[in-house]
N, CA, C and O atoms as a GROMACS GRO file, in nm:
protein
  600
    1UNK      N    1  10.779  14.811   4.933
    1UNK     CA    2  10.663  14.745   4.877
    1UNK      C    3  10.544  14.840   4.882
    1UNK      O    4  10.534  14.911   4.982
    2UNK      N    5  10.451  14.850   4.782
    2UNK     CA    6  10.357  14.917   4.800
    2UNK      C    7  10.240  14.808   4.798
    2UNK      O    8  10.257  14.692   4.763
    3UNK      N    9  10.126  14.861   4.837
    3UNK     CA   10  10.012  14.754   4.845
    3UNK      C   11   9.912  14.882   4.849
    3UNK      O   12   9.921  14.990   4.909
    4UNK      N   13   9.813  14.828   4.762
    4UNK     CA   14   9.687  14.874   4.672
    4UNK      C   15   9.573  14.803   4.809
    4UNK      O   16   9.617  14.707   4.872
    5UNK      N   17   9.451  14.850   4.839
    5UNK     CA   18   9.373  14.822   4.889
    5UNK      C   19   9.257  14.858   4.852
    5UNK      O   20   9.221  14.958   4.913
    6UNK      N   21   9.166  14.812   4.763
    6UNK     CA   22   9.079  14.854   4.690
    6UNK      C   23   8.960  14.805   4.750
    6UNK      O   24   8.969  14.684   4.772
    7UNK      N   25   8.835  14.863   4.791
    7UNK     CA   26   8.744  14.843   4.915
    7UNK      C   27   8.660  14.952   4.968
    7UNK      O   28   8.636  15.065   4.925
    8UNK      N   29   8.618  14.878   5.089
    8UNK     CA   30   8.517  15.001   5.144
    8UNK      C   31   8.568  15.063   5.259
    8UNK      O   32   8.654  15.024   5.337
    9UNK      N   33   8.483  15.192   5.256
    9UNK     CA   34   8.497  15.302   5.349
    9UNK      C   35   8.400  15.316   5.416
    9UNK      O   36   8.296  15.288   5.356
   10UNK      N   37   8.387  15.352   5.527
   10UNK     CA   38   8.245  15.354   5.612
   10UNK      C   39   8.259  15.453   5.742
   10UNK      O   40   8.348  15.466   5.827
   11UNK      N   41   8.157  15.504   5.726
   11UNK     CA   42   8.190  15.579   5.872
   11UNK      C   43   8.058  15.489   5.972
   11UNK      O   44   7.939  15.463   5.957
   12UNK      N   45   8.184  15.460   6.096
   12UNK     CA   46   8.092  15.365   6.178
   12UNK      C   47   8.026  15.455   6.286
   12UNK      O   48   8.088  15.554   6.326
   13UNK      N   49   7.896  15.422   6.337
   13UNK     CA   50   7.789  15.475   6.425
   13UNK      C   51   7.787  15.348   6.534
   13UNK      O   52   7.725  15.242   6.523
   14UNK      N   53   7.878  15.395   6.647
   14UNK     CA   54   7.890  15.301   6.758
   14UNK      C   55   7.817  15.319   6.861
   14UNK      O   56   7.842  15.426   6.916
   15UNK      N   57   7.727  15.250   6.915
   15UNK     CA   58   7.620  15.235   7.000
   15UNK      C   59   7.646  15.149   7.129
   15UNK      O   60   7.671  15.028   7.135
   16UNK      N   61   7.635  15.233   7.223
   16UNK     CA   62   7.648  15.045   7.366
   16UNK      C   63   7.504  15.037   7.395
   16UNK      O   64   7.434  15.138   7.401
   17UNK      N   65   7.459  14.914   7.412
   17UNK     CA   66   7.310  14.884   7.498
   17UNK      C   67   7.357  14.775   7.596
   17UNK      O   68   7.464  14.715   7.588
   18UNK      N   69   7.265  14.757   7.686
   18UNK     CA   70   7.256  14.699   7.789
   18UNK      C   71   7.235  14.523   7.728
   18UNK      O   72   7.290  14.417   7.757
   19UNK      N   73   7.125  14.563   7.628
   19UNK     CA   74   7.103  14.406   7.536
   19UNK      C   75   7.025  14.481   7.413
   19UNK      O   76   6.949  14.577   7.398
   20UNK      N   77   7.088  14.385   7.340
   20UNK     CA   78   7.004  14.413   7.203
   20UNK      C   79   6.865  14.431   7.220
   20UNK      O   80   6.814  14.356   7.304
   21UNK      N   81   6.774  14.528   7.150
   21UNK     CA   82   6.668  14.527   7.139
   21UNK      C   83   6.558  14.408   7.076
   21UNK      O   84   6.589  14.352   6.971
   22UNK      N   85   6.426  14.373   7.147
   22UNK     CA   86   6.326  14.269   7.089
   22UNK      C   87   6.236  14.334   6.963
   22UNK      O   88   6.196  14.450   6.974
   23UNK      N   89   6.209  14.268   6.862
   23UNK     CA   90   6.129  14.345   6.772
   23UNK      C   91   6.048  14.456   6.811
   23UNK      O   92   5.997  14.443   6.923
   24UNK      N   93   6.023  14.555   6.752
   24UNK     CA   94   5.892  14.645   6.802
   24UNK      C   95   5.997  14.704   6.942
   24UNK      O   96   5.916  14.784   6.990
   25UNK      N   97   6.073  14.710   6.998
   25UNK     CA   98   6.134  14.731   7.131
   25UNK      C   99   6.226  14.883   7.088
   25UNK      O  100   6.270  14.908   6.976
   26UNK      N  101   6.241  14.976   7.220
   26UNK     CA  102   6.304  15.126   7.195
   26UNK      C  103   6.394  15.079   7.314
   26UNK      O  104   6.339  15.044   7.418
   27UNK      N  105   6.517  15.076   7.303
   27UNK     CA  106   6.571  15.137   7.447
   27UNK      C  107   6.692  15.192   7.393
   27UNK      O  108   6.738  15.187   7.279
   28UNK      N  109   6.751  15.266   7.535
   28UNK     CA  110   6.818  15.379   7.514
   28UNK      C  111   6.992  15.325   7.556
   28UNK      O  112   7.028  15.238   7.635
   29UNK      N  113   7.052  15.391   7.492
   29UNK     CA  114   7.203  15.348   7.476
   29UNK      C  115   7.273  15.401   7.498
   29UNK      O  116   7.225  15.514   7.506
   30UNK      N  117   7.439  15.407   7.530
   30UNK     CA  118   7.517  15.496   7.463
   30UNK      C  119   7.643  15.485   7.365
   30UNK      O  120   7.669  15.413   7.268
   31UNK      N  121   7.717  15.599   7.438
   31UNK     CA  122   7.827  15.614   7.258
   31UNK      C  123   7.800  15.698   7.188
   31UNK      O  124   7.821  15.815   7.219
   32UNK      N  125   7.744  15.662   7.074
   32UNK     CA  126   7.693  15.745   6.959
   32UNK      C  127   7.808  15.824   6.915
   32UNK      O  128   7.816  15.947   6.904
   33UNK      N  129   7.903  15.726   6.889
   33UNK     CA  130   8.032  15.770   6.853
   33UNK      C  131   8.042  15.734   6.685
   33UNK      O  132   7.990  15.637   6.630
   34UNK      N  133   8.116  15.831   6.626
   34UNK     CA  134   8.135  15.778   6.484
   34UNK      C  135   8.264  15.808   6.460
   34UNK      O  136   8.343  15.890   6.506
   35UNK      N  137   8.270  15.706   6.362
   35UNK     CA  138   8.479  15.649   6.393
   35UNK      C  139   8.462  15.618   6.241
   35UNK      O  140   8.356  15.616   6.179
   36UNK      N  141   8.576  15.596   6.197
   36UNK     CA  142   8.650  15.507   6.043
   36UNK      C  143   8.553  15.422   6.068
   36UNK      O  144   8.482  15.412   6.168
   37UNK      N  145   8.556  15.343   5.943
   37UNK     CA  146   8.567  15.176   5.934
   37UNK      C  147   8.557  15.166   5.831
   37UNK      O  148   8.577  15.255   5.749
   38UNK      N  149   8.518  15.030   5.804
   38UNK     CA  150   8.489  14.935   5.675
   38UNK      C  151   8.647  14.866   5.651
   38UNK      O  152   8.767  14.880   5.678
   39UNK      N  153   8.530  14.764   5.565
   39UNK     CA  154   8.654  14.628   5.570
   39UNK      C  155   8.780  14.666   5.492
   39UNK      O  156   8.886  14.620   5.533
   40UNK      N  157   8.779  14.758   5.367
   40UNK     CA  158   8.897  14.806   5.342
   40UNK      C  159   8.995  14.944   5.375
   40UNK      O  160   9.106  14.978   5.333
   41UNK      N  161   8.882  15.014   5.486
   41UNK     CA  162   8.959  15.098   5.566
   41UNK      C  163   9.037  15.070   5.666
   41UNK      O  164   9.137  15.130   5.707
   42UNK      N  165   8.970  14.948   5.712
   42UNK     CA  166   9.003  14.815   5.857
   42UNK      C  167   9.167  14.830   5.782
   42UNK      O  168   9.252  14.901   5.836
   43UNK      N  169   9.194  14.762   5.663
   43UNK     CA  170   9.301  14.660   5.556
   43UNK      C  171   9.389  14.718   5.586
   43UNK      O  172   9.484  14.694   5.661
   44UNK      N  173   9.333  14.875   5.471
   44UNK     CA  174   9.473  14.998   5.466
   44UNK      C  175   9.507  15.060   5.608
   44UNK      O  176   9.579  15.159   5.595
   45UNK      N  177   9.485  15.038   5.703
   45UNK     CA  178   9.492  15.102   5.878
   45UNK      C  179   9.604  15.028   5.888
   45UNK      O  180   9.718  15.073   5.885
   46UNK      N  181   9.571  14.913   5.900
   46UNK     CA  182   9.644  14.812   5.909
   46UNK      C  183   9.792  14.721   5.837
   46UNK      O  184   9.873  14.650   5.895
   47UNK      N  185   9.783  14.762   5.680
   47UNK     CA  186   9.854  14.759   5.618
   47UNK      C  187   9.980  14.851   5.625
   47UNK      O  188  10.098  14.819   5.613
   48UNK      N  189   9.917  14.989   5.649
   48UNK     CA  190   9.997  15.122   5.680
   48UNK      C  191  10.071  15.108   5.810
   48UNK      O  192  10.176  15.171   5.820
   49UNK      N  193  10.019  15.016   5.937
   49UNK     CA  194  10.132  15.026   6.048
   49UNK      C  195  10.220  14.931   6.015
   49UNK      O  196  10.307  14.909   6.098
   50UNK      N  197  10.221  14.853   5.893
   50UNK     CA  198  10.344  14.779   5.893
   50UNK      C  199  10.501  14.851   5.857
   50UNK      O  200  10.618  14.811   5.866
   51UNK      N  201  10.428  14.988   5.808
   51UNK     CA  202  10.558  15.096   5.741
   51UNK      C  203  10.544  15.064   5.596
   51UNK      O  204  10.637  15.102   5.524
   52UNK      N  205  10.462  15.012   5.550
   52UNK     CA  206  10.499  14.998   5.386
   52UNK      C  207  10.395  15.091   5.323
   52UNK      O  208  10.292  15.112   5.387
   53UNK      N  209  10.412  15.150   5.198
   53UNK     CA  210  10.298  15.236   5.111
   53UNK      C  211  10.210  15.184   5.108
   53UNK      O  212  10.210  15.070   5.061
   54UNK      N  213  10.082  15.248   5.163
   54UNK     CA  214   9.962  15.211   5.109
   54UNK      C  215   9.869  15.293   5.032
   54UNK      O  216   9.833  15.403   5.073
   55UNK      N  217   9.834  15.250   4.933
   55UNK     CA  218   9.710  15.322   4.873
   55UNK      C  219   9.565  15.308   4.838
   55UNK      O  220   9.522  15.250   4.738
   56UNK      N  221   9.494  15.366   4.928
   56UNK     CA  222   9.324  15.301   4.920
   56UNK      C  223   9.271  15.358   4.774
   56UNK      O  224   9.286  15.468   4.722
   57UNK      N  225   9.207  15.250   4.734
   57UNK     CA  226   9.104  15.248   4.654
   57UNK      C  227   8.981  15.219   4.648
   57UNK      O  228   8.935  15.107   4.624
   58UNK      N  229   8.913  15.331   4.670
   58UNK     CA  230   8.739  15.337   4.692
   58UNK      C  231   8.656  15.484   4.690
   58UNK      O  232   8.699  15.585   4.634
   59UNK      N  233   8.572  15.476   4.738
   59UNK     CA  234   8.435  15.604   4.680
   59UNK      C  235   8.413  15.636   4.817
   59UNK      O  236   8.430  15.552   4.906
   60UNK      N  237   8.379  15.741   4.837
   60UNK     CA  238   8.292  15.816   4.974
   60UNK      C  239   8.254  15.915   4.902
   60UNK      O  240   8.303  15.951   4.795
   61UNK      N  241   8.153  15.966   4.966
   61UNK     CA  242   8.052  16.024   4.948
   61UNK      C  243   8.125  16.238   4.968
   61UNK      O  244   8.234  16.276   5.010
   62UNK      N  245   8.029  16.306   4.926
   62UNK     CA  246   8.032  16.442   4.992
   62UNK      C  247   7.956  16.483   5.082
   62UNK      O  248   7.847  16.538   5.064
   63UNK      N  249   8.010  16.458   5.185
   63UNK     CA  250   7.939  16.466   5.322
   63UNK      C  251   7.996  16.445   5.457
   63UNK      O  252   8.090  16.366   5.447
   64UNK      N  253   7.978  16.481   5.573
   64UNK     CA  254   8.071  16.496   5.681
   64UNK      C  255   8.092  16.353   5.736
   64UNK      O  256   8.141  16.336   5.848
   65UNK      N  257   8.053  16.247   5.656
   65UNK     CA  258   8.118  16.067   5.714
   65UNK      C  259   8.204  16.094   5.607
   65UNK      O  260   8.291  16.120   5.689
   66UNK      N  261   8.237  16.104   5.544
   66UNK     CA  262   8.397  16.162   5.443
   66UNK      C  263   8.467  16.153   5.510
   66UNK      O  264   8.536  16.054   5.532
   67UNK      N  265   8.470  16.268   5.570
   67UNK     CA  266   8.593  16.351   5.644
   67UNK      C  267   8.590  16.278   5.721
   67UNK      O  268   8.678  16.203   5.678
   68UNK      N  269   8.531  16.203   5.875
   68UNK     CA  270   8.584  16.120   5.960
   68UNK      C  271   8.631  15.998   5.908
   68UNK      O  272   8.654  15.915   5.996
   69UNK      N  273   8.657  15.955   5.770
   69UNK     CA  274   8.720  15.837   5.705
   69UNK      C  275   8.810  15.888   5.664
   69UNK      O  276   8.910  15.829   5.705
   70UNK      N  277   8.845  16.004   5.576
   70UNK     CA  278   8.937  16.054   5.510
   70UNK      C  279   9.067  16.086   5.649
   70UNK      O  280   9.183  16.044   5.654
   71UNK      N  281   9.006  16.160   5.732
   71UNK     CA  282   9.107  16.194   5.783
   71UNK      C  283   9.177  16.096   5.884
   71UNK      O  284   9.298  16.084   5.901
   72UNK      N  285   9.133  16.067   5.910
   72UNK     CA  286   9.143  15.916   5.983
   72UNK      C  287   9.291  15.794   5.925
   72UNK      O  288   9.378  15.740   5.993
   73UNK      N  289   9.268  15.789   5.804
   73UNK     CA  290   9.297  15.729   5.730
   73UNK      C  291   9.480  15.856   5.674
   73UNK      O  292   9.587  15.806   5.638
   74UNK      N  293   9.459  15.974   5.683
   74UNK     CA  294   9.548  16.053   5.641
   74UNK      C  295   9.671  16.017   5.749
   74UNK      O  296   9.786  15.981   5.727
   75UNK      N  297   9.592  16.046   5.890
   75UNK     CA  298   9.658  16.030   5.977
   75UNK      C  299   9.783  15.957   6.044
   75UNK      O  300   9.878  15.984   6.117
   76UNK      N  301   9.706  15.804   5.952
   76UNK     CA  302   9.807  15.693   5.946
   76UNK      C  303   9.890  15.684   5.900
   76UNK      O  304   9.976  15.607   5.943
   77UNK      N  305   9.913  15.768   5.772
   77UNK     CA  306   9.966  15.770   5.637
   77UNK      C  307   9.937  15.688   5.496
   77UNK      O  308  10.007  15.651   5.402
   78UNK      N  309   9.766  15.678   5.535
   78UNK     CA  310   9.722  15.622   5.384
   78UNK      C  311   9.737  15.696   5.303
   78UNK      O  312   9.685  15.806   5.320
   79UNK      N  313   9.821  15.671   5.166
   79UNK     CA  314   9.786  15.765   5.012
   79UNK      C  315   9.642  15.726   5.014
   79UNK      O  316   9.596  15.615   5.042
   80UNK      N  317   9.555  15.872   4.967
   80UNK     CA  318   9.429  15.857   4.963
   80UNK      C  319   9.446  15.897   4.797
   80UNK      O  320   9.345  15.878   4.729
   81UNK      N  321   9.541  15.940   4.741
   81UNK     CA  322   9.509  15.920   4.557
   81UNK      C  323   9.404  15.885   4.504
   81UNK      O  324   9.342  15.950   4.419
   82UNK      N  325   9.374  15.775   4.550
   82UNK     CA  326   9.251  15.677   4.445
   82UNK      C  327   9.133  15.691   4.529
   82UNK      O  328   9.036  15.643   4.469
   83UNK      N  329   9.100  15.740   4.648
   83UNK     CA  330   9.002  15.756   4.703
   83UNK      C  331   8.906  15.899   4.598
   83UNK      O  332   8.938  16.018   4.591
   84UNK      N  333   8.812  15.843   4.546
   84UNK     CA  334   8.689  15.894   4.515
   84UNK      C  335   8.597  16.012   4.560
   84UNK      O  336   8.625  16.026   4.680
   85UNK      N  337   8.517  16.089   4.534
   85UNK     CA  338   8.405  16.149   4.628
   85UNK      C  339   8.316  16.145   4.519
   85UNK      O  340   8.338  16.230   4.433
   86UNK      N  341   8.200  16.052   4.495
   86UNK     CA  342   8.053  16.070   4.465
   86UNK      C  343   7.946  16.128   4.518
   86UNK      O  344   7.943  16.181   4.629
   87UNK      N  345   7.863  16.120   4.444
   87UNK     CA  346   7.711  16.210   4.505
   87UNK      C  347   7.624  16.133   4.562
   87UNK      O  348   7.504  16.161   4.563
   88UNK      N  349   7.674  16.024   4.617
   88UNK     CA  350   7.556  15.887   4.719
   88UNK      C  351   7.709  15.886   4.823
   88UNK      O  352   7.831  15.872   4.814
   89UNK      N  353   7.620  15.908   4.903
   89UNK     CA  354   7.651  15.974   5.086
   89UNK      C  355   7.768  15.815   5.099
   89UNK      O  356   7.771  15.717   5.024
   90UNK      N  357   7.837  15.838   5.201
   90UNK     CA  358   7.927  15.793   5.249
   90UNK      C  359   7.882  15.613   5.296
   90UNK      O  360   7.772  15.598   5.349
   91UNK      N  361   7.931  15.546   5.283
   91UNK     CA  362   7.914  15.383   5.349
   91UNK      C  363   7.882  15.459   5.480
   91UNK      O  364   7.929  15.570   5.507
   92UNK      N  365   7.760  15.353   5.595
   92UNK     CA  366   7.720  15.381   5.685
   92UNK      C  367   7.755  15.239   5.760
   92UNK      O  368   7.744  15.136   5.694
   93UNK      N  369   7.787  15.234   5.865
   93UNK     CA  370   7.760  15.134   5.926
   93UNK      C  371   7.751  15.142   6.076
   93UNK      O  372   7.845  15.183   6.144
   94UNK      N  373   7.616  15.097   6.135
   94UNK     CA  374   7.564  15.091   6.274
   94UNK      C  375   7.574  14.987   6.385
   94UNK      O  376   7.505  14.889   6.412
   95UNK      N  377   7.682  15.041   6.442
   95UNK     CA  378   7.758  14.901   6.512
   95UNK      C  379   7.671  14.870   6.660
   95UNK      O  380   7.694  14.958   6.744
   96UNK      N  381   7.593  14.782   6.699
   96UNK     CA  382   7.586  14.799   6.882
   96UNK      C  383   7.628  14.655   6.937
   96UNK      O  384   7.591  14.542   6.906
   97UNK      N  385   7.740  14.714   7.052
   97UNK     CA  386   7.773  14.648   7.129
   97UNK      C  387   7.695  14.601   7.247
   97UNK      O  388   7.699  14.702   7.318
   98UNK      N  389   7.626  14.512   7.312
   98UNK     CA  390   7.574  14.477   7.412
   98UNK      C  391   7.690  14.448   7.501
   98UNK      O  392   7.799  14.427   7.448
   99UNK      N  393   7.673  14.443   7.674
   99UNK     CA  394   7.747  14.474   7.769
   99UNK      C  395   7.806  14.342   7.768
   99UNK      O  396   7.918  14.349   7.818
  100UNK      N  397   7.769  14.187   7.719
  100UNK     CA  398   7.849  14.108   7.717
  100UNK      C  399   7.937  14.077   7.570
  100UNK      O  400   8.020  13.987   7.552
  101UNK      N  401   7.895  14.175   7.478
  101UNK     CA  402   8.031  14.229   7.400
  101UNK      C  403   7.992  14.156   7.261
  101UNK      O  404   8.070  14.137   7.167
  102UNK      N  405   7.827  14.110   7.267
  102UNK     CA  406   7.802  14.060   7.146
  102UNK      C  407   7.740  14.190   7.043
  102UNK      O  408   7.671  14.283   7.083
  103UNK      N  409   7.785  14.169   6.909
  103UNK     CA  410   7.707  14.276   6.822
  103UNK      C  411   7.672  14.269   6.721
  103UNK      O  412   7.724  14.192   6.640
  104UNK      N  413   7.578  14.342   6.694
  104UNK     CA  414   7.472  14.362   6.597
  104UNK      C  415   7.532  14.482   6.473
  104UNK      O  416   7.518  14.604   6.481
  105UNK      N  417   7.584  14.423   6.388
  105UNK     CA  418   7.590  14.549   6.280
  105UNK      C  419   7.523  14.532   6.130
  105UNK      O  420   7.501  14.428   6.069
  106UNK      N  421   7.494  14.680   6.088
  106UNK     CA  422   7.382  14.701   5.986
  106UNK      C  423   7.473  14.778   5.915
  106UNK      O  424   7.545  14.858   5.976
  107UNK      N  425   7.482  14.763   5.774
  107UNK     CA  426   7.571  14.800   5.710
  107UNK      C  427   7.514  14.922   5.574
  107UNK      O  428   7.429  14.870   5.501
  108UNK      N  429   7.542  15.037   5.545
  108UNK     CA  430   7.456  15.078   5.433
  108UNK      C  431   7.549  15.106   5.336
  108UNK      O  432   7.625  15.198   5.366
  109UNK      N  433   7.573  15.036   5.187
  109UNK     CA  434   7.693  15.064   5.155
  109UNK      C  435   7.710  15.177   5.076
  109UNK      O  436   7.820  15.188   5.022
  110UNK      N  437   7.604  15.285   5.050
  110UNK     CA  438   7.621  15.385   5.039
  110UNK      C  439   7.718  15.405   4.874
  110UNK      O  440   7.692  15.343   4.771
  111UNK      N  441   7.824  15.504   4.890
  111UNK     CA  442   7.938  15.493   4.762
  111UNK      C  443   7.998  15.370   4.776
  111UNK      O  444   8.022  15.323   4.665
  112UNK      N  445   8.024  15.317   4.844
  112UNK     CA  446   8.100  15.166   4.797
  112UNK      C  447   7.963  15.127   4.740
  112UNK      O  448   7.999  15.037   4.664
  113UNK      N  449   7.842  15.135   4.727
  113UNK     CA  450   7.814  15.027   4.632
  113UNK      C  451   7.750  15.072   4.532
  113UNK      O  452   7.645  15.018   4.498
  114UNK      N  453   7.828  15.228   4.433
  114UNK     CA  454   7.796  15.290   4.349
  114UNK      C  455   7.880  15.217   4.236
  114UNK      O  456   7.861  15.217   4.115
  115UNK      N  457   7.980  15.155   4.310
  115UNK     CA  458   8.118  15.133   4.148
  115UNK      C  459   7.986  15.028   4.065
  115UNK      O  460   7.882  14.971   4.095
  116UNK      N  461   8.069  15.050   3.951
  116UNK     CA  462   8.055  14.924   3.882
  116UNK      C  463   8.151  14.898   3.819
  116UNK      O  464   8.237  14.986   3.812
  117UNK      N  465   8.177  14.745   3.735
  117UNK     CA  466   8.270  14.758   3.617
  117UNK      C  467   8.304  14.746   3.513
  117UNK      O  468   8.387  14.671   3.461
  118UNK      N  469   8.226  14.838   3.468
  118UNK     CA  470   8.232  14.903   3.332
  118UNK      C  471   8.294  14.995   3.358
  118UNK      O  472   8.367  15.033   3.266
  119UNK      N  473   8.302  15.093   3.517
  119UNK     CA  474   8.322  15.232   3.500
  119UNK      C  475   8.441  15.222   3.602
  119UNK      O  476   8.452  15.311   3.686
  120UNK      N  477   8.537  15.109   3.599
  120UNK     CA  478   8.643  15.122   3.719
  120UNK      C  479   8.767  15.145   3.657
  120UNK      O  480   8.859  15.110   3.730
  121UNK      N  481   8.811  15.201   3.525
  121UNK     CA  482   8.927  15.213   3.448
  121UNK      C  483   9.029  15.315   3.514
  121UNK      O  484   9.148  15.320   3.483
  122UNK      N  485   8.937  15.432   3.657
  122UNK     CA  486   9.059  15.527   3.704
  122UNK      C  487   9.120  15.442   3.846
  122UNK      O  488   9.187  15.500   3.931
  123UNK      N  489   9.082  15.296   3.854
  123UNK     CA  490   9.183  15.269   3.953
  123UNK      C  491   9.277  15.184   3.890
  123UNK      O  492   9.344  15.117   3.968
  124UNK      N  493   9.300  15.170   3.766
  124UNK     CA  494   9.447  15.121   3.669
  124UNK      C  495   9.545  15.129   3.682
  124UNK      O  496   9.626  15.040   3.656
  125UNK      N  497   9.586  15.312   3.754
  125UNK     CA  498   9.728  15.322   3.762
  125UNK      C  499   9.748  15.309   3.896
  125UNK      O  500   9.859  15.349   3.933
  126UNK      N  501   9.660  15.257   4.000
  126UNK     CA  502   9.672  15.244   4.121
  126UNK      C  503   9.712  15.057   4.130
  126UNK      O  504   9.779  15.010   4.222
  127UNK      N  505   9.665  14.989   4.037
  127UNK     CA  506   9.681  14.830   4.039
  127UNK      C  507   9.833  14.842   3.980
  127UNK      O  508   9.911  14.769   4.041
  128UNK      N  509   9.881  14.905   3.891
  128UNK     CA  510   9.984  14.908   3.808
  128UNK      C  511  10.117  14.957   3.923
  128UNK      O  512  10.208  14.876   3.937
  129UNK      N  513  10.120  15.041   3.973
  129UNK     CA  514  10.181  15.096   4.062
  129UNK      C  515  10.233  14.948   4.199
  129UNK      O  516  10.337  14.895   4.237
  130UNK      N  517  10.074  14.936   4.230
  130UNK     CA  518  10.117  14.775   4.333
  130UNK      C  519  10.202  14.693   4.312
  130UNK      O  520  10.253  14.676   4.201
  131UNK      N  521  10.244  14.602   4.459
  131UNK     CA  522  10.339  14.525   4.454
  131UNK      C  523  10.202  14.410   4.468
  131UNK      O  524  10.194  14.304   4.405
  132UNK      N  525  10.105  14.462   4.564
  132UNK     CA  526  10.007  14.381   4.607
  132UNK      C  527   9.873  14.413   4.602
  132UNK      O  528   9.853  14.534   4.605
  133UNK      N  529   9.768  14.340   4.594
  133UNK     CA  530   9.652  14.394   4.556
  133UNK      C  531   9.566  14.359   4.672
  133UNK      O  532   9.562  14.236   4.668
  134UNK      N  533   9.499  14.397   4.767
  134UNK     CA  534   9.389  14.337   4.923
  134UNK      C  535   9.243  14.387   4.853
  134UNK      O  536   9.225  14.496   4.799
  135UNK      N  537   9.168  14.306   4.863
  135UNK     CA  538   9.027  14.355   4.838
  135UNK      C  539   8.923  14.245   4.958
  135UNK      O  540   8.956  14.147   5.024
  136UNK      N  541   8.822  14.300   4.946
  136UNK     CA  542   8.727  14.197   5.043
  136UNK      C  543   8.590  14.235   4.973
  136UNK      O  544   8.590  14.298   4.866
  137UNK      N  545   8.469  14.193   5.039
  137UNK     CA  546   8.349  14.205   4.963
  137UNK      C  547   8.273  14.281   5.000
  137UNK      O  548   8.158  14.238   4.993
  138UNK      N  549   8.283  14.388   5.042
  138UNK     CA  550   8.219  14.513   5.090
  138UNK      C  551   8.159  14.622   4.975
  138UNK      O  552   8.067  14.703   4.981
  139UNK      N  553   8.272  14.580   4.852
  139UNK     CA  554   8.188  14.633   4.731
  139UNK      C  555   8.164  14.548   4.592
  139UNK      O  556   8.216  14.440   4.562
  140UNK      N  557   8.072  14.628   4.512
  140UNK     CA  558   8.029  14.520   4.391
  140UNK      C  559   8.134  14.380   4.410
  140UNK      O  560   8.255  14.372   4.433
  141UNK      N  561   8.031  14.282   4.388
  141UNK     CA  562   8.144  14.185   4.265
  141UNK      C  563   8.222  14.192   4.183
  141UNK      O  564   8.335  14.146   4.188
  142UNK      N  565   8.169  14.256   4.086
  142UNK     CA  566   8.201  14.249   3.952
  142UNK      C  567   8.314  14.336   3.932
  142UNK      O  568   8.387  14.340   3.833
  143UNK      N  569   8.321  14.424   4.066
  143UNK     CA  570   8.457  14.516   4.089
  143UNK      C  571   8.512  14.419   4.171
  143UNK      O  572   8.602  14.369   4.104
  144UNK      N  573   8.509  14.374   4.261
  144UNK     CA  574   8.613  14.283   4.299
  144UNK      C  575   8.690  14.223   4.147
  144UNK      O  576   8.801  14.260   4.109
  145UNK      N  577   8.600  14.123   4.074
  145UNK     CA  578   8.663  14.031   3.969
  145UNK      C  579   8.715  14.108   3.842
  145UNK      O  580   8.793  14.053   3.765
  146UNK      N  581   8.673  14.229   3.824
  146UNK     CA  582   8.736  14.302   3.726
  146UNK      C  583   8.882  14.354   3.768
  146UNK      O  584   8.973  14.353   3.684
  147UNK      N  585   8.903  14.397   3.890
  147UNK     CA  586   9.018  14.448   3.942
  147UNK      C  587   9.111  14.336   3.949
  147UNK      O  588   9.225  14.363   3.912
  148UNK      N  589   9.080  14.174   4.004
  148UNK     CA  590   9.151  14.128   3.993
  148UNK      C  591   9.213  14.058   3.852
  148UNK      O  592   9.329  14.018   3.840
  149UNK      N  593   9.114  14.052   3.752
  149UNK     CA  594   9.150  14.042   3.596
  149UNK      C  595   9.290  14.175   3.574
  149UNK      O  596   9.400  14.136   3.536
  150UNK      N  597   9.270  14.299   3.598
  150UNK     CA  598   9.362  14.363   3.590
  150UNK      C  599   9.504  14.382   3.616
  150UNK      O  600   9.561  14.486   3.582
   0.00000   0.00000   0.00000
């Protein structure tokens, strides 16, 4: 079976604090780790340890949150085929964990939220190819509902 995962990419910026910060408030943290993510990097991670083909479909940027998504994602054995590189920087997302494990995330969607669809015709032979199609809402609408018309 192959399965298509068409979605976002993000390179996550992981933060620990003690407690979330109060408006106007600075305090100091740690971590400052940056890892994969996004909801359709989450999919295809996940899709891929079941042993079946996966192939992501989405945009990142040219820039060094690329490469900690790209490779990340190689590792597992995602086909990255349909993965993209545009000129608007990589999905960002700023995760902080507070010590009782609640969190705060800020999301920038960066190339995932460059598609549109008018202009999504090179992920065709990637829907065509599928057994299955996973998407979530991390990018445009109108690419969600066009892809699934397809």
């Amino acid at each position: 079976m192959t399965i298509a995962v068409f979605g976002s990419l993000n390179a996550d910026l992981n933060l620990t604090v003690a407690r979330h910060p109060q408006p106007g408030e600075t305090l100091l943290g740690g971590g400052g780790r940056v890892s994969a993510g996004g909801k359709g990097a989450n999919q295809a991670l996940a899709a891929a340890l079941t042993g079946h083909h996966v192939m992501m479909i989405g945009q990142v940027g040219k820039d060094a949150n690329a490469q900690v998504v790209v490779e990340f994602l190689q590792k597992a054995g995602v086909d990255l085929s349909f993965v993209r590189q545009v000129d608007t920087p990589t999905g960002l997302a700023v995760v902080t964990v507070e010590q009782e494990g609640e969190n705060f995330i800020i999301v920038v969607p960066g190339a995932n939220g460059t598609m549109n669809s008018g202009e999504i015709e090179w992920i065709n032979p990637a829907l065509h190819q599928a057994d299955v199609l996973v998407m979530q809402a991390e990018i445009p609408q109108d690419c969600i509902l066009e892809a699934a018309k397809r």
